[in-house]
N, C-alpha and C positions, 0 to 999 in steps of 0.2 A: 621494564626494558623490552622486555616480550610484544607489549600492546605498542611500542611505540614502531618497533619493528616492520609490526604489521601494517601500521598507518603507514608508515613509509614506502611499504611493496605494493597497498591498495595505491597510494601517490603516484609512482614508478608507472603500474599498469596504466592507468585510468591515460596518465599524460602521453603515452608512449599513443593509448589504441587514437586518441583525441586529436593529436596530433599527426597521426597519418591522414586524417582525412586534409589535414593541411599542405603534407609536405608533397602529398599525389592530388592536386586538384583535379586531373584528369580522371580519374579513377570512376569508375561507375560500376553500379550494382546491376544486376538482373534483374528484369522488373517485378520476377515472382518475390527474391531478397526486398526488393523496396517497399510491395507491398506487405509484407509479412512484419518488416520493421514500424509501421504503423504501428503494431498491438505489442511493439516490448513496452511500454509501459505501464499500460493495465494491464501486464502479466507479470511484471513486476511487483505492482502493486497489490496485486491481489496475493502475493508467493509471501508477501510480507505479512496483509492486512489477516487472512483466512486463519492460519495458524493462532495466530494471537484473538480471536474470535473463538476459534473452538478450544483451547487449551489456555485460557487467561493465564492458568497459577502454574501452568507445568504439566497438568492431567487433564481429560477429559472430562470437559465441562457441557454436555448436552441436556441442560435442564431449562427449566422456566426462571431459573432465579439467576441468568447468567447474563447480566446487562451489554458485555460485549457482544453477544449473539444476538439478542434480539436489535440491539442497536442499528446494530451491522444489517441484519435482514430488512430491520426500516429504511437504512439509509439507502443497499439497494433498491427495493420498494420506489424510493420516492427518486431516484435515479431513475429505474424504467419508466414512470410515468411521465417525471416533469422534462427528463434531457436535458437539465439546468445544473450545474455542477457547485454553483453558490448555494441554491434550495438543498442540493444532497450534501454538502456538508454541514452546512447549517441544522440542518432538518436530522441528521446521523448526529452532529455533537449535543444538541438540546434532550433527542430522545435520549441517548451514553446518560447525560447527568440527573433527568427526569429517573430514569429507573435505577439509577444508582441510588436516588433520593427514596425512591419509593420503599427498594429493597432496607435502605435502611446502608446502606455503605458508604453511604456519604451525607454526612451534615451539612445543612442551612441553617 
């Protein structure tokens, strides 16, 4: 009941902030706000992605045998080079399952 609660409150917010921008068409931001709003989502995604790369299982995982890490490093990697967002996820999920395989954590 607890978890559904919660999905209910995250519902509540999400539609309430979504919907101002609707119910104030007029409403405008400061241009330093509009530019800043540009990078909420790869500051999102990264507040997501980083953890779960350094800490797989719950601890700190700073090793060589850590496929989430190095994964994640390739896919940046191949992000700053190529600026292609298909080659970086592509390129980030094949190395995940290559060194998954490699280490021996995942069967083929």
């Amino acid at each position: 009941m607890q978890i559904w609660l919660l999905i209910l409150g995250m519902l509540a917010i999400t539609f309430v902030i979504r919907y101002s921008f609707f119910a104030w068409p007029d409403l405008r931001f400061p241009r330093l706000v509009e530019q800043s709003l540009h990078y909420v989502p790869v500051a999102v995604l990264t507040a997501i992605v980083v953890p779960g790369m350094l800490m797989p299982e719950g601890h700190w995982a700073l090793h060589w045998h850590n496929a989430y890490l190095l994964a994640g490093v390739l896919a940046i990697l191949i992000a700053a080079l190529s600026r292609n967002l298909l080659a970086t996820i592509a390129g980030g999920l094949l190395s995940f399952f290559l060194l998954r395989w490699a280490f021996g954590q995942l069967p083929l």
